[in-house]
N, C-alpha and C positions, 0 to 999 in steps of 0.2 A: 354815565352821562349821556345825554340824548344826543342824537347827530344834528350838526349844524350846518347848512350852505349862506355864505358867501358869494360875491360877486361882485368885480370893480370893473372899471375901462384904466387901461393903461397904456402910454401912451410912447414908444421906440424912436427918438429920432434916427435917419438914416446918415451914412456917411458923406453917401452921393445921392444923386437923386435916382431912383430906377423909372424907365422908361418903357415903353411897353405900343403898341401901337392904340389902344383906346384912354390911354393917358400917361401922369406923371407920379409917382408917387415919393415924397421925402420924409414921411414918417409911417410906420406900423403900429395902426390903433388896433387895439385887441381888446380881447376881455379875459380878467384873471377870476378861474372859479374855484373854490376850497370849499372842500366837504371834511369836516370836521367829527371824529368818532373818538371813544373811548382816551380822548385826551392824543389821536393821532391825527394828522392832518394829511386828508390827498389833493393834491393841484392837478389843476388841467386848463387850458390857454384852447380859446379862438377868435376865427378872425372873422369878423361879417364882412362879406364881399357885396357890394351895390350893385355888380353883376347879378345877380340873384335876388336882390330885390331887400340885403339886409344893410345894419346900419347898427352903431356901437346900442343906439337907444331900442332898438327893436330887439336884438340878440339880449339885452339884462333885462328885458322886462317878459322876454321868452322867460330866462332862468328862474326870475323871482313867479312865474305862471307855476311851474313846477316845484319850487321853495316847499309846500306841503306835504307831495308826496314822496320828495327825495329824502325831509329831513322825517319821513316816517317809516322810511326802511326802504322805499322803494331800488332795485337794483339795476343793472344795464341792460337786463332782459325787458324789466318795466318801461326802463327807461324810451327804449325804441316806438312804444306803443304812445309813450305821452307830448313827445316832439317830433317833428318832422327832420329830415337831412340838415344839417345847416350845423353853422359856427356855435348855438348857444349848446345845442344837443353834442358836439363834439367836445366842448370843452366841461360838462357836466362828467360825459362818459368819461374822459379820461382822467378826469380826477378821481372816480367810481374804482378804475382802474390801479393809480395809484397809492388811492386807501386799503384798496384788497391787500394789493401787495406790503404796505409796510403792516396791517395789523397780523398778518398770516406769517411775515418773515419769509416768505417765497417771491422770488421777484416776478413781475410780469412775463418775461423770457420764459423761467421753468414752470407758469404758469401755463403757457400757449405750447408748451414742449420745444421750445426753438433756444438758440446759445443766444449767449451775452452778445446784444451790441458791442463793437470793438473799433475796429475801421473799416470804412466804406469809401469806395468810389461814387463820387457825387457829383454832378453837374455844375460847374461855375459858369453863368450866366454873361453874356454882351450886351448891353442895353440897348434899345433901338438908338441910333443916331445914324449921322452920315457916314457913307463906306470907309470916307479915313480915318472918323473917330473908333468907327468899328474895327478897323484892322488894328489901328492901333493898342485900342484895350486888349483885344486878341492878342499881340505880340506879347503883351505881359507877360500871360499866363500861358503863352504855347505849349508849356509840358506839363501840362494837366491834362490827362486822359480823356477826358469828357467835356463838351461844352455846348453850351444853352445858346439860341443865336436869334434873337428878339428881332422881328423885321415884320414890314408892313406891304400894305402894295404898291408903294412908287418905286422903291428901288433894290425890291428884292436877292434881284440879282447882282447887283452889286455889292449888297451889302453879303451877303452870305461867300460870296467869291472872294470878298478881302480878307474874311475870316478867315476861309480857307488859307490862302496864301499865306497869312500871318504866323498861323497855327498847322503846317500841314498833316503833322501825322494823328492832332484829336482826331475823335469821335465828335459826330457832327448831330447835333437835335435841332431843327428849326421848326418856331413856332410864332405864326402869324400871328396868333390870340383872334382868330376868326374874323382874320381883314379880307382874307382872297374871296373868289370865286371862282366855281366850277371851269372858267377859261382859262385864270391864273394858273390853277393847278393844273392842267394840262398843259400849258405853255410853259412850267417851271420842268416839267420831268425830265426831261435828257438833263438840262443843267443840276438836278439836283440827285443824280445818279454820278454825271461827270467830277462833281464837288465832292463826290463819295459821302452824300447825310448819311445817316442810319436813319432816322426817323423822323416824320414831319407830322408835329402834332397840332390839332385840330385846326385847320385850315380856313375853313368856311364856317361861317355861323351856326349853329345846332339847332337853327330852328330852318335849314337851308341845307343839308347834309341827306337828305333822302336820294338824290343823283348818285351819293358814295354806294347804294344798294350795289353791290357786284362790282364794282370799276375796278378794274385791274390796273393798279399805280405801280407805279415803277420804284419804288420806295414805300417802307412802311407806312403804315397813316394811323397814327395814336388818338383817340377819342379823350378829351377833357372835360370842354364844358358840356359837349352830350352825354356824360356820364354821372352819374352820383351815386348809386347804389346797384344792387346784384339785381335787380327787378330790370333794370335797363336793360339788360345784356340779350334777352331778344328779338330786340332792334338792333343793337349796336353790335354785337358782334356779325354783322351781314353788312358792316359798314366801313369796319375797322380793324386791324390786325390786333393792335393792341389798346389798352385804357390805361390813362391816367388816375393811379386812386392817391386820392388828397384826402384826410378826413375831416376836414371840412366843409367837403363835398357831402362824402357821404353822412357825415355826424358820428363821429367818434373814431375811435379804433375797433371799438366789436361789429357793427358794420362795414367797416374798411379792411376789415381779415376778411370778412364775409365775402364783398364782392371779388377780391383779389384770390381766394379760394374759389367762386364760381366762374372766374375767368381762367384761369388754370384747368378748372374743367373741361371747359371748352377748347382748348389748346391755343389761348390768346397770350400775347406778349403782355408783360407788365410794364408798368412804370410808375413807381413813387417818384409824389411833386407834392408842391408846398407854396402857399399862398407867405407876404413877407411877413416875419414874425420874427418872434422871439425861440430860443432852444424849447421852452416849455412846449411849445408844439411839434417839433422836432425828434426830443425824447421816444414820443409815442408810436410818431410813425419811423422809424427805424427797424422797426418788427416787420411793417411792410415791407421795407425796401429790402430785407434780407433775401426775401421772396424773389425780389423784382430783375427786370433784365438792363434796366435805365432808372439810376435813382437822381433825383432835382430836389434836393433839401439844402438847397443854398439861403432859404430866407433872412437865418439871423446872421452870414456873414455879412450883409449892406448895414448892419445896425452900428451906428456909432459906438455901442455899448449895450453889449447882451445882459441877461442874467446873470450874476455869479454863477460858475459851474457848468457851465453848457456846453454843446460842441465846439468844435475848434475846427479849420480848413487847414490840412497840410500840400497844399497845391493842389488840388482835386482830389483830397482823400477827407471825408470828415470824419473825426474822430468824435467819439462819443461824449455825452456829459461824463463827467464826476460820477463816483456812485455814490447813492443817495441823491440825485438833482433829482428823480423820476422815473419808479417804478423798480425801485431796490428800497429793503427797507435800513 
């Protein structure tokens, strides 16, 4: 049987709304892609970010652009040469991914030489709001190891300080989503040394981040939206301790080992993150985050109603899909 692709928009209501400082979001539109072999089927999920310049209509009429050469053998070596980074090229790849894997009977895992996804320690998220809403969602979850701490530039300080107190003894990520400036981040570091962060990811806009050349911060500084691929990294590693690899960012998973091996290289910190989704994107990158030092694959817990099969939150630990949900055959 000749190989077939696929491609829909699908569309996750969320539970609550997630907040973020350049907006709101209450559903995760994505795109589901199936490539279709010898009567076996691979899946793969992305997200087009308008960050970026994508959009559910741009991202399927990427995929249907490549339709020819995927359903004519083309592989994920090909693949890279025929798309650019982005959501349609990630969710092609990982479906590439997990067709290997079911028609081989070898999972993605003993594919890449790395073990089975199993549990991880994963970021649970605060949504930007006011410091008491903040502290408050923070007391929920206080013993959860890890937490994500969504803030902008009016009340920074506030809001990451009620976190703290709510939650004393997490691990602290904060991330502006590139609301500060160069005076912000200078004016935040005693307090965000005193708060005990570990890591303040992308701070300033990526097209405004050239001042990070050399600055010695008092806290880590993780690079997100100035990152997408392993091509970045000599700039950005003279900017930044660590990166952020999302593969949606970089378009796939075979790219997203890639750059996450070339940072490793260099002696840079990791961090798997994840745009809001469904487990189907999820699944894939857990390969990353085995790697990583800071994993943020909280996307499908906002969703009202995931996948069948997908991960699970047991207080700040995500447990894997099902086997069989992706990348086992």
């Amino acid at each position: 049987m000749p190989r077939t692709l696929s491609a829909q928009h699908d569309s996750f209501p969320l539970a609550t709304p997630f907040r973020i400082s350049r907006g709101v979001k209450t559903q995760a539109e994505v795109i589901t892609v199936e490539v279709a072999e010898r009567g076996v089927a691979g899946r793969g999920e992305g997200v087009p970010y308008s960050r970026y310049g994508e959009s559910i209509e741009s991202a399927l009429a990427a995929v249907e652009a490549v339709r020819p050469a995927i359903e004519g053998g083309a592989d994920r070596d090909a693949l890279l040469t025929l798309l650019p980074p982005g959501a349609a090229r990630n969710a092609i790849d990982c479906a590439l991914w997990d067709l290997e894997a079911r028609l081989s009977g070898r999972s993605v895992a003993k594919r890449i030489g790395a073990t089975e996804p199993d549990r991880i320690e994963s970021a649970l998220t605060i949504g930007l709001d006011n410091p008491f809403a903040m502290g408050l969602a923070a007391s929920k979850i206080a013993d959860a190891p890890l937490l994500k701490v969504k803030v902008d530039a009016t009340l920074p300080d506030a809001q990451i300080r009620a976190v703290r107190n709510a939650a004393p003894k997490a691990r602290l990520i904060v991330d502006p989503n590139e609301s500060w400036d160069m005076r912000l981040v200078d004016a935040m570091q005693r307090m965000l040394v005193d708060l005990r962060v570990d890591l303040l990811e992308q701070p300033v806009p990526s097209d405004a981040d050239d001042w990070l050349d050399g600055y010695q911060s008092a806290v880590p500084i993780c690079a997100d939206e100035s990152v997408h691929v392993a091509a970045d990294l000599d700039v950005i590693a003279r900017r930044y301790s660590h990166v952020n690899v999302k593969l949606d960012k970089s378009g796939g998973l075979t790219a997203a080992l890639a750059l996450a091996e070339a940072a490793r290289a260099r002696g840079m910190g990791l961090m798997t993150g994840c745009m809001i989704s469904s487990s189907l994107s999820i699944a894939p990158a857990l390969h990353v985050a085995a790697m990583s030092d800071f994993v943020d694959l909280d996307g499908p817990i906002w969703l009202r109603e995931d996948r069948p099969g997908g991960v699970r939150d047991a207080r700040g630990y995500l447990i894997a899909p099902q086997k069989g949900f992706w990348g086992t055959s």
